[in-house]
C-alpha positions in Angstrom: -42.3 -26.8 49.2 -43.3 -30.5 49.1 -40.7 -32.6 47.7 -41.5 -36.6 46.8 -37.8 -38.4 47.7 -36.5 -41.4 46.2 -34.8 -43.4 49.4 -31.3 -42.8 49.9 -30.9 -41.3 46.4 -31.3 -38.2 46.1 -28.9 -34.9 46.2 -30.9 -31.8 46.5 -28.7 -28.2 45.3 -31.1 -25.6 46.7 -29.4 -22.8 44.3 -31.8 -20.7 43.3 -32.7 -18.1 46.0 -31.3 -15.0 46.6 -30.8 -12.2 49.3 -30.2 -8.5 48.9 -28.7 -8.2 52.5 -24.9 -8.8 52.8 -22.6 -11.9 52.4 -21.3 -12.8 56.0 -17.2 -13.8 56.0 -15.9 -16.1 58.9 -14.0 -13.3 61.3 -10.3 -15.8 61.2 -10.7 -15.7 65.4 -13.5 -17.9 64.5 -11.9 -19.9 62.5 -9.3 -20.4 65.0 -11.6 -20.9 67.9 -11.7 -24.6 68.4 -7.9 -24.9 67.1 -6.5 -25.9 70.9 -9.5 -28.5 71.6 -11.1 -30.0 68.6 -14.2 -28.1 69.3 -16.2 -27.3 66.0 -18.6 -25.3 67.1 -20.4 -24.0 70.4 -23.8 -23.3 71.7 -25.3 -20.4 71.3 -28.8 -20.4 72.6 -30.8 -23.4 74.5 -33.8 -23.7 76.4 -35.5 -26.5 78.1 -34.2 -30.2 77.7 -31.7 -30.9 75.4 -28.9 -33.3 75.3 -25.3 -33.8 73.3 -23.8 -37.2 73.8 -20.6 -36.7 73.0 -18.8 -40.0 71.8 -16.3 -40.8 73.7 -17.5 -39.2 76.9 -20.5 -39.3 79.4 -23.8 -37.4 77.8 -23.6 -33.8 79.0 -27.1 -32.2 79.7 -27.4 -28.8 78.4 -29.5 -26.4 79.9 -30.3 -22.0 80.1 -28.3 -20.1 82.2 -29.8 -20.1 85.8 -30.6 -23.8 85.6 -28.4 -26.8 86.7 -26.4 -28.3 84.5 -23.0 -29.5 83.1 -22.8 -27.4 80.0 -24.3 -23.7 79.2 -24.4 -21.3 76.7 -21.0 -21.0 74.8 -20.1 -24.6 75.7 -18.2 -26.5 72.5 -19.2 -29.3 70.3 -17.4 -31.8 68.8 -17.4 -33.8 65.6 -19.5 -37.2 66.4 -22.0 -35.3 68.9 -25.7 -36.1 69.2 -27.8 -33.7 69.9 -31.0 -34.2 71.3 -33.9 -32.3 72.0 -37.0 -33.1 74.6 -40.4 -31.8 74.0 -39.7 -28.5 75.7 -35.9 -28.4 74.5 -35.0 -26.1 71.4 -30.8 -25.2 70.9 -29.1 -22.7 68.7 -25.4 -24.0 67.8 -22.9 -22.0 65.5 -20.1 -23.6 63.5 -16.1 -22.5 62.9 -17.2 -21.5 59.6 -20.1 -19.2 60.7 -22.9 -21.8 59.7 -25.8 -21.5 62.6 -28.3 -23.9 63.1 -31.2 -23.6 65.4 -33.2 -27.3 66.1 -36.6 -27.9 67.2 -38.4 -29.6 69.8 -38.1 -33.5 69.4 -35.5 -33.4 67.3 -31.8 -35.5 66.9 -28.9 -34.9 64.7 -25.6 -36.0 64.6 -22.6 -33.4 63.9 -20.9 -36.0 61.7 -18.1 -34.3 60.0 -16.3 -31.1 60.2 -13.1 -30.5 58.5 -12.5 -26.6 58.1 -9.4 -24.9 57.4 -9.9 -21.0 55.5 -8.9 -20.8 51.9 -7.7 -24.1 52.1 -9.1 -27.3 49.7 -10.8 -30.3 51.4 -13.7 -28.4 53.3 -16.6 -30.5 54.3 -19.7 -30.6 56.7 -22.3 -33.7 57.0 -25.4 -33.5 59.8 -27.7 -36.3 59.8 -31.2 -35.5 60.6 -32.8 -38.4 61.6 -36.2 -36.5 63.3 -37.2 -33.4 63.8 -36.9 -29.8 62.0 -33.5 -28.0 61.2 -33.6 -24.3 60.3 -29.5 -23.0 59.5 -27.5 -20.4 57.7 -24.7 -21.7 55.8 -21.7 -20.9 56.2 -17.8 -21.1 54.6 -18.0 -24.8 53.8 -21.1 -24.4 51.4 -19.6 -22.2 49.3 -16.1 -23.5 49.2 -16.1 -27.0 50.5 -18.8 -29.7 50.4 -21.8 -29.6 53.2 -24.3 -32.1 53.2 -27.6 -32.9 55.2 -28.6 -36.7 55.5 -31.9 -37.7 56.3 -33.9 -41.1 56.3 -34.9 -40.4 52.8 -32.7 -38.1 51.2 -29.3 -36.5 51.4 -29.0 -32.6 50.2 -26.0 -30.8 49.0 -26.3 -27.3 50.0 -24.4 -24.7 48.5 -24.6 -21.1 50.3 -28.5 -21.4 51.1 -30.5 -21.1 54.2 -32.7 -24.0 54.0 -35.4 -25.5 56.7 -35.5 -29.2 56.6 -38.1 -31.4 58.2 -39.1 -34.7 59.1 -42.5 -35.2 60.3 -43.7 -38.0 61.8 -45.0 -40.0 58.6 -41.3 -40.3 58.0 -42.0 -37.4 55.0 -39.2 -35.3 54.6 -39.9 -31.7 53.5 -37.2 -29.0 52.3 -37.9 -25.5 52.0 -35.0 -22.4 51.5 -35.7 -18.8 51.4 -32.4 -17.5 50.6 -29.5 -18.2 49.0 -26.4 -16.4 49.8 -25.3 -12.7 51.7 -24.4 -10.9 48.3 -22.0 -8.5 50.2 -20.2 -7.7 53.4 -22.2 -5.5 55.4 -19.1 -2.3 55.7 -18.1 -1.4 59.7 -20.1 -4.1 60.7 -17.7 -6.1 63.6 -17.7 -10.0 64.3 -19.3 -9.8 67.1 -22.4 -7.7 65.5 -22.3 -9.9 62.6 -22.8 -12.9 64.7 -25.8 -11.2 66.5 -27.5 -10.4 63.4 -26.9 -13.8 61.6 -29.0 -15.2 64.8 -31.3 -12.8 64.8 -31.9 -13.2 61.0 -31.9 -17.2 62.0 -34.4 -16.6 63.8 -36.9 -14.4 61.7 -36.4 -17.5 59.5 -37.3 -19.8 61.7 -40.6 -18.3 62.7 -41.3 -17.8 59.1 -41.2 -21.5 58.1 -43.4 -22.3 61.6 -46.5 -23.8 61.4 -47.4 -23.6 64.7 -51.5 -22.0 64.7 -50.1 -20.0 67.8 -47.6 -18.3 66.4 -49.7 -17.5 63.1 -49.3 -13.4 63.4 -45.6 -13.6 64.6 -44.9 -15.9 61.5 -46.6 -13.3 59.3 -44.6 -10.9 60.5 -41.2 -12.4 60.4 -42.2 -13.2 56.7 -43.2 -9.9 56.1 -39.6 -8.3 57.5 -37.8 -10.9 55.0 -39.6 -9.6 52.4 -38.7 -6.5 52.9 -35.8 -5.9 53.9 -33.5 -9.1 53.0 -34.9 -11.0 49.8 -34.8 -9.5 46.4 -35.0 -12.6 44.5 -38.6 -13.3 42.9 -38.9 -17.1 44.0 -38.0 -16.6 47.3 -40.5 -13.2 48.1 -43.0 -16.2 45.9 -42.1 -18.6 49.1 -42.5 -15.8 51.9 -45.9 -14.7 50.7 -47.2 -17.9 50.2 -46.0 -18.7 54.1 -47.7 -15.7 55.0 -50.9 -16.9 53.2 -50.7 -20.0 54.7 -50.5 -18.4 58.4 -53.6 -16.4 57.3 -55.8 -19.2 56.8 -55.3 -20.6 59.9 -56.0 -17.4 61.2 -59.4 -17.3 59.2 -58.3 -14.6 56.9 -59.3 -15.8 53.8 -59.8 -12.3 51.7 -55.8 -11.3 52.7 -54.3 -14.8 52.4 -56.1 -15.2 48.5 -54.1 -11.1 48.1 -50.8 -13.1 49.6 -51.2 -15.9 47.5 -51.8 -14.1 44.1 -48.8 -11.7 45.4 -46.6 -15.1 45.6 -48.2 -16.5 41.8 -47.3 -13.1 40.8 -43.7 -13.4 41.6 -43.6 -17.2 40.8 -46.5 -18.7 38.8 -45.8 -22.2 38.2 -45.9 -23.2 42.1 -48.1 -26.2 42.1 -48.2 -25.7 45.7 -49.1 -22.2 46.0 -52.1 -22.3 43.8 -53.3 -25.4 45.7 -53.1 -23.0 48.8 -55.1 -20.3 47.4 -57.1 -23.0 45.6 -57.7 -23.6 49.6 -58.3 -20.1 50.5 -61.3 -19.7 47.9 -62.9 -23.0 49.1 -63.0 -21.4 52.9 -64.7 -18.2 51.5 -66.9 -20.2 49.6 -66.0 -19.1 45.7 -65.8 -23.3 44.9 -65.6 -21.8 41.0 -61.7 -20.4 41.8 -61.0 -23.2 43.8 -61.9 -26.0 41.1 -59.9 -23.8 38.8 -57.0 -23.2 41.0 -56.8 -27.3 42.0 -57.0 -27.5 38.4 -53.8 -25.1 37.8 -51.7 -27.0 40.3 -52.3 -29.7 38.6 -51.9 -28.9 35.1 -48.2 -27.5 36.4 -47.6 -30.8 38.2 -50.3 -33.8 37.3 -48.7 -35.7 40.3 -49.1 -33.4 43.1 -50.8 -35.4 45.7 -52.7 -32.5 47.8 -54.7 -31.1 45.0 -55.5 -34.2 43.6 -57.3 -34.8 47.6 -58.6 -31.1 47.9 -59.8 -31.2 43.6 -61.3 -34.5 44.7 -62.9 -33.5 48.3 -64.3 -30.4 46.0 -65.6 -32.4 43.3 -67.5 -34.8 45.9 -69.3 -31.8 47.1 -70.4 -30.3 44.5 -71.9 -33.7 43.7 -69.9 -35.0 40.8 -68.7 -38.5 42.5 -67.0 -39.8 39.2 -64.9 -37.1 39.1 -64.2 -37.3 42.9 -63.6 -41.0 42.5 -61.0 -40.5 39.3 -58.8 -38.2 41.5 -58.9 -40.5 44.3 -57.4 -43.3 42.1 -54.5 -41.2 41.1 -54.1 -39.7 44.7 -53.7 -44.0 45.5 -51.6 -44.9 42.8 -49.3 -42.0 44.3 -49.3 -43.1 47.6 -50.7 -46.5 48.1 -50.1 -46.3 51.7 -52.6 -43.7 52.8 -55.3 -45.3 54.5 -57.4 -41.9 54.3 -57.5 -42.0 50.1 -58.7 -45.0 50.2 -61.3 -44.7 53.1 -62.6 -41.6 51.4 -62.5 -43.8 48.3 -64.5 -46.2 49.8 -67.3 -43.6 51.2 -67.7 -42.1 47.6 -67.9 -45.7 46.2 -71.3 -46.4 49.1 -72.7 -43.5 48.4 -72.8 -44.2 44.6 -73.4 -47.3 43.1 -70.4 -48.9 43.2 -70.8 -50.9 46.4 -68.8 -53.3 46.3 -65.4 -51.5 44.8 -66.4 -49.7 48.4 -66.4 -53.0 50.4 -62.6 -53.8 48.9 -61.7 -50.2 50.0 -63.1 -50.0 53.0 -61.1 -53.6 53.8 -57.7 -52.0 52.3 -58.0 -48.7 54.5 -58.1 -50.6 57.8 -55.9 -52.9 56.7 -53.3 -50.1 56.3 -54.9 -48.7 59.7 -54.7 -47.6 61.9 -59.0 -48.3 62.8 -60.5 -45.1 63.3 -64.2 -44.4 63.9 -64.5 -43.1 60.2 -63.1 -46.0 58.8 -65.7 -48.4 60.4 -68.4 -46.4 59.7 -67.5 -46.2 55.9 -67.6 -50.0 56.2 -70.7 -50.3 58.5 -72.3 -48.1 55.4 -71.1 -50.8 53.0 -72.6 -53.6 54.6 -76.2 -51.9 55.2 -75.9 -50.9 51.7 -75.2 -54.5 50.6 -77.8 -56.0 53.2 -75.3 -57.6 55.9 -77.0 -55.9 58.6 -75.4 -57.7 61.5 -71.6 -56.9 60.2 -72.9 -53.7 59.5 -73.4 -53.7 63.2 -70.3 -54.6 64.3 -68.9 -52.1 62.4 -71.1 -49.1 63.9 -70.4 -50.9 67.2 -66.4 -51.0 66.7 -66.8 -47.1 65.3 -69.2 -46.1 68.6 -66.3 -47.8 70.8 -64.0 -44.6 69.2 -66.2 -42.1 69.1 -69.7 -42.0 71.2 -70.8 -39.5 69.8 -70.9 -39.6 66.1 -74.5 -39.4 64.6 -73.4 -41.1 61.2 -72.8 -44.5 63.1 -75.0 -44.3 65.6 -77.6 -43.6 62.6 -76.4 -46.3 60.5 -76.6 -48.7 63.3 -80.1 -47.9 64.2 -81.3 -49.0 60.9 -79.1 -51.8 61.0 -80.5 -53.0 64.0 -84.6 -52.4 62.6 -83.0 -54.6 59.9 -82.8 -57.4 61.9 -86.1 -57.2 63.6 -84.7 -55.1 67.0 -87.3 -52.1 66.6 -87.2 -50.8 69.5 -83.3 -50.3 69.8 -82.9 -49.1 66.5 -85.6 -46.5 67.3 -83.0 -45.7 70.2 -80.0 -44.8 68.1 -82.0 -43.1 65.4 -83.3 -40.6 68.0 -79.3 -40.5 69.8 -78.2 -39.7 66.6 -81.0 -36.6 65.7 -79.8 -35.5 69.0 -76.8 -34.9 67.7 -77.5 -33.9 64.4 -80.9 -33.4 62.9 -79.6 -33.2 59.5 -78.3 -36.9 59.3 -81.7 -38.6 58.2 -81.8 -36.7 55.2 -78.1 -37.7 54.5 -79.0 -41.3 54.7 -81.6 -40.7 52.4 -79.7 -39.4 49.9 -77.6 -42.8 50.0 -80.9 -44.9 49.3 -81.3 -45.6 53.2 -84.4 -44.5 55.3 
């Protein structure tokens, strides 16, 4: 699920998913374990780098078992630690009051506060984020107390869910939850076999949210065993089949992630983001008439949802219908000013049409945001061919060449560019580099007015 966050404002309650599995209660030994030391929690699974810094102490490397190393697997934590994990380091940590927590590669969070004391008043948990993905199980303090997960953006209030949250490198901050709370207490089940299946089931979650292209069939499959045998609730089986469409796309499977997809509209139909998805799925196995119509969907459910206004536009553009294309662009920008992609791809649909020099402004505003890529000059380098500034058009192929040697569009451009200004015979050079590479790319130039 994408969510749009207001800085620093906003409290999320992810209430509304449900499990048919069995409502886990804090064993009192655990609630008692870090009585004697202050220790809130401890480690309960870790591989490659990852460090806590511990406040008032010198950082302790974790490591696996085997490895050397001042801390291992069932070493404490206390409140104030920072964890940190290196681009091999993952680390599963479980809390006094049952919540587990597993955090990816490159990630940091901070173990803020813990105050924990069984049935009495005053509970409270607060984790800041600050990069990375967090995939956790709630425990005791989200359904009595008050647990909270601060990031750059946002801070959520969560209340007996098992939510995934994630920063990506844009600074975007996504929150997704597939369930909401164990209904019962699973009967002769023992702490220590509860434990082992609340980290199992973390981990089935974990691989379900992943977006990793290399995991695409595990992730179907932990999805599919969620939906199966732990989640009765209609919008959270919506979630786990659109995650397993998702994973089937990447895989290429576009006739089984479309049957995933309509399974999750099915159980949810006013996902903006699902029908987008499938909207996605169509495009790939070429039915553009179900795509246009899905786009459309998600966006009649939510006007301002940024990836189908890019995909309805990207569609639009190829099915030749630039005004369109150009009107979903606009919106896409006023959204989010700061993507230098709308308004590069705003700038080539202006070239190629007539509005030249609405493209030129665009073209300006996308590297100016930056950062240069090879597209972005050779939108520009179009521009100024199309506006007869052959020499900055030029520059512009040359600046796009420097990036990528190989790209028939520029090296096209610029071989006209150069004819242009009387320099035959190496314009004739890059016009035959650039059928080389594609034979196609005269009659595309055509079809912009340029020969």
């Amino acid at each position: 699920m994408f969510l749009f966050w207001r800085p620093w404002s906003v409290i999320l309650l992810a209430l509304w998913l449900g499990l048919a599995y069995g409502g886990w209660t804090v064993d009192r030994a655990l609630a008692q374990q870090g009585a004697g030391d202050g220790s809130i929690g401890k480690v309960i699974a870790v591989s490659g780098s990852v460090t806590i810094e511990r406040t008032a102490a010198v950082p302790v490397q974790v490591s696996v078992a085997g490895r050397r190393g001042d801390a291992q697997i069932g070493d404490v934590v206390y409140e104030g630690d920072i964890v940190t994990t290196a681009s091999d380091g993952t680390i599963g940590i479980r809390f006094l009051d049952g919540t587990s927590f597993n955090l990816s590669k490159n990630a940091r969070i901070e173990l803020n506060d813990f105050v924990y004391k069984p049935k009495a008043a005053g509970n409270s948990t607060l984790l800041t984020l600050q990069k990375g993905t967090l995939t956790f199980i709630a425990g005791t303090v989200a359904r009595i107390g008050d647990m909270k997960v601060e990031t750059p953006v946002a801070t959520m209030g969560i209340r007996g869910t098992a939510p995934r949250v994630e920063i990506l490198d844009d600074g975007t901050v996504k929150f997704s939850t597939l369930i909401e709370e164990y209904k019962k207490e699973q009967p002769g089940v023992g702490t220590l076999s509860r434990v082992s299946q609340r980290t199992d089931l973390l981990e089935v979650m974990d691989l379900c949210n992943n977006r990793d292209p290399a995991v695409s069939q595990r992730r179907i499959a932990a999805c599919k065993t969620l939906a199966d045998e732990h989640v009765d609730r209609a919008e959270a089986r919506a979630l786990l089949y659109n995650n397993m469409g998702t994973a089937r796309v990447v895989s290429g499977d576009y006739a089984r992630a479309i049957e995933d997809y309509t399974t999750s509209i099915n159980q949810d139909g006013r996902s903006a983001k699902t029908f987008n998805n499938r909207g996605i799925a169509f495009e790939k196995s070429g039915d553009t008439r179900r795509a246009l119509a899905d786009f459309s969907e998600a966006l009649n459910i939510a006007p301002d949802y940024v990836p189908a206004l890019a995909n309805r536009s990207k569609l639009y553009e190829g099915m030749g219908d630039v005004s369109r294309a150009v009107a979903d662009l606009s919106r896409a920008i006023e959204l989010q000013p700061d993507s230098a992609a709308f308004w590069n791809q705003r700038c080539w649909l202006r070239a190629v049409s007539s509005s030249v020099q609405d493209a030129l402004s665009d073209c300006n505003e996308a590297l100016r945001r930056g950062p240069p890529t090879a597209a972005r000059y050779d939108s520009r380098g179009l521009v100024y061919l199309k506006l007869g500034n052959a020499s900055q058009s030029v520059a512009d192929y040359d600046s796009a060449l420097r990036i990528d040697p190989r790209s028939a569009s520029a090296l096209y451009g610029r071989g006209l560019a150069k004819r242009r200004l009387g320099d035959r015979t190496a314009g004739d050079t890059d016009v035959a580099a650039a059928l080389r590479i594609d034979g196609s790319i005269a009659n595309q130039f055509v079809r912009f007015g340029l020969q």
